[in-house]
N, C-alpha and C positions, 0 to 999 in steps of 0.2 A: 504494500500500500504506500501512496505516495501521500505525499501531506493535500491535496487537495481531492481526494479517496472520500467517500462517504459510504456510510454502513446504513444499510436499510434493514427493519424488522421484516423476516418475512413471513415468519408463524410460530406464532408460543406452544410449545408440548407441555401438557401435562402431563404429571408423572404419579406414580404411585408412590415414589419414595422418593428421602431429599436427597437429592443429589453433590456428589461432592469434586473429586477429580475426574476431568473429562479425556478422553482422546480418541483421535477418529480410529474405527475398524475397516470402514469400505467406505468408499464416496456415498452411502446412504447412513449408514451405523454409526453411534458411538458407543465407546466401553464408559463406564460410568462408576464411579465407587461410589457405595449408600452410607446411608446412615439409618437408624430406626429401621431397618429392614432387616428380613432374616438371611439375606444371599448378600455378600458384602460386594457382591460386583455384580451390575448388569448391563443389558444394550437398551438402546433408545433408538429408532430409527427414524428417518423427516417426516413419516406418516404418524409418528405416534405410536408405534407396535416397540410394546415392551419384551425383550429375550430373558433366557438365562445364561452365563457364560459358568458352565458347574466344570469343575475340574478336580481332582482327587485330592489335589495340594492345598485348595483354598481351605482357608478356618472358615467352619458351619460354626458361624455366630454373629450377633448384631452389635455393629458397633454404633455408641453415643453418640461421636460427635461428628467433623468433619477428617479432623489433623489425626485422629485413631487410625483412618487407613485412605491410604493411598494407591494409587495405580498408574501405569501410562498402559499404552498397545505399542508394540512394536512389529510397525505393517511387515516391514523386510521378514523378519523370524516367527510372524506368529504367534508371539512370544508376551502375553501379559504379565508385566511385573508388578508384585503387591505388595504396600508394606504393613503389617502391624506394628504400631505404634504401642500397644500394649506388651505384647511376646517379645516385640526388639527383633523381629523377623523380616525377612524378603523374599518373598515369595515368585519364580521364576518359571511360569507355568507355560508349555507352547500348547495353545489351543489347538493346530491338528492335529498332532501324531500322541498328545497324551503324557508325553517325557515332563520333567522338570527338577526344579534345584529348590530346596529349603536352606534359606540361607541364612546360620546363626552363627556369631563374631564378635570378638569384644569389640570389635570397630564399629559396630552399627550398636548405638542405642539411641532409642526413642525418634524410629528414622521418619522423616516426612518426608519433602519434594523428592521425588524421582525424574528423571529423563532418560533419553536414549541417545549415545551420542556414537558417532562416526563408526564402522566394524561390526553393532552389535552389542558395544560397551556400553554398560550402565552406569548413570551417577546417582548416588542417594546420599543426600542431605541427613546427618546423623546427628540430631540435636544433645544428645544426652555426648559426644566424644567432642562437639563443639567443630566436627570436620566431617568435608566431602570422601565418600567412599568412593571407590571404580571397584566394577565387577566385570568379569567377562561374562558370556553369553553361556558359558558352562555355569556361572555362577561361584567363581572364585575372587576373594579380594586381591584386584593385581597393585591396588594402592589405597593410601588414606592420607588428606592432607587434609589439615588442621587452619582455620579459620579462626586466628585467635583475640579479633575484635567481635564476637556474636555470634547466636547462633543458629545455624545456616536453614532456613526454612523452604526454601524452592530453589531452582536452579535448573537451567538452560544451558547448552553447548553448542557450541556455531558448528554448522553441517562440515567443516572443515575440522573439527577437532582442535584448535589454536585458542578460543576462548572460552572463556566460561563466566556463566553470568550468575550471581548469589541475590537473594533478598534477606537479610539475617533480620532475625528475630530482635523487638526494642528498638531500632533503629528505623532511622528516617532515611535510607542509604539501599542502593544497591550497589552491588560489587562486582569491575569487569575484570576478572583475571585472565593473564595468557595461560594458555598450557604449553609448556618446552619438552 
């Protein structure tokens, strides 16, 4: 979008549950994390048609809030990644062949923002270590780097893999890092 871009509403979905983390599945879907629901992830498509995305890995449980669980889709792998923010988990499920990774670490506590950056690699924002994790696609920590003014709530990586972008928690600040 360029700064003279305008955003037009084009139809409100209602949902049955509140919704919390978004990302697209297919030019019609989204994967969505709930809250008050008993499935902690579902789809939502432009018509309205609510899915299930059930998978063996996910916790059958409802979470409160929003920042309790997290999600992205990763269209390339298939690959739904989830976080409990309760269990201090990451959940790394590929929706069609059924495989996945339970992902538990002293480097991940209390994870929130997830993304998917460059290869397949994962970031997850780990509030409780006060640092950004990286995971590979197998779901191994290949790093942890520490964020030591705040802490790290969402984050973003440029489709080139060079930076990285933080919102930390308390602050009025976002943070552009390079990656070397």
């Amino acid at each position: 979008m360029d700064k003279d871009s305008v955003i037009t509403l084009q139809k409100t979905l209602t949902t049955s549950f509140f919704g919390g983390f978004i990302s697209l599945l297919d030019t019609n879907t989204f994967v969505v994390s709930t809250t008050t629901h008993q499935r902690p992830v579902r789809t939502i498509d432009v018509y309205g048609n609510e899915g299930e995305i059930q998978h063996k890995l996910l916790p059958d449980k409802t979470y409160s809030t929003t920042w309790k669980s997290t999600c992205v889709y990763i269209q390339s792998t298939k690959t739904l990644v989830f976080a409990d923010q309760d269990q201090h988990t990451v959940y790394m499920c590929n929706i069609t062949s059924g495989d996945g990774h339970v992902i538990k670490n002293d480097k991940i506590r209390l994870p929130r923002g997830i993304c998917a950056g460059p290869a397949g690699i994962v970031f997850v924002c780990s509030e409780g270590t006060r640092s950004v994790v990286q995971l590979s696609p197998q779901g191994d920590v290949l790093a942890s780097h520490r964020v030591d003014d705040g802490h790290p709530l969402a984050v973003s990586v440029a489709e080139d893999g060079t930076r990285l972008v933080l919102s930390l928690y308390s602050m009025v600040q976002i943070k552009l890092y390079s990656i070397l």
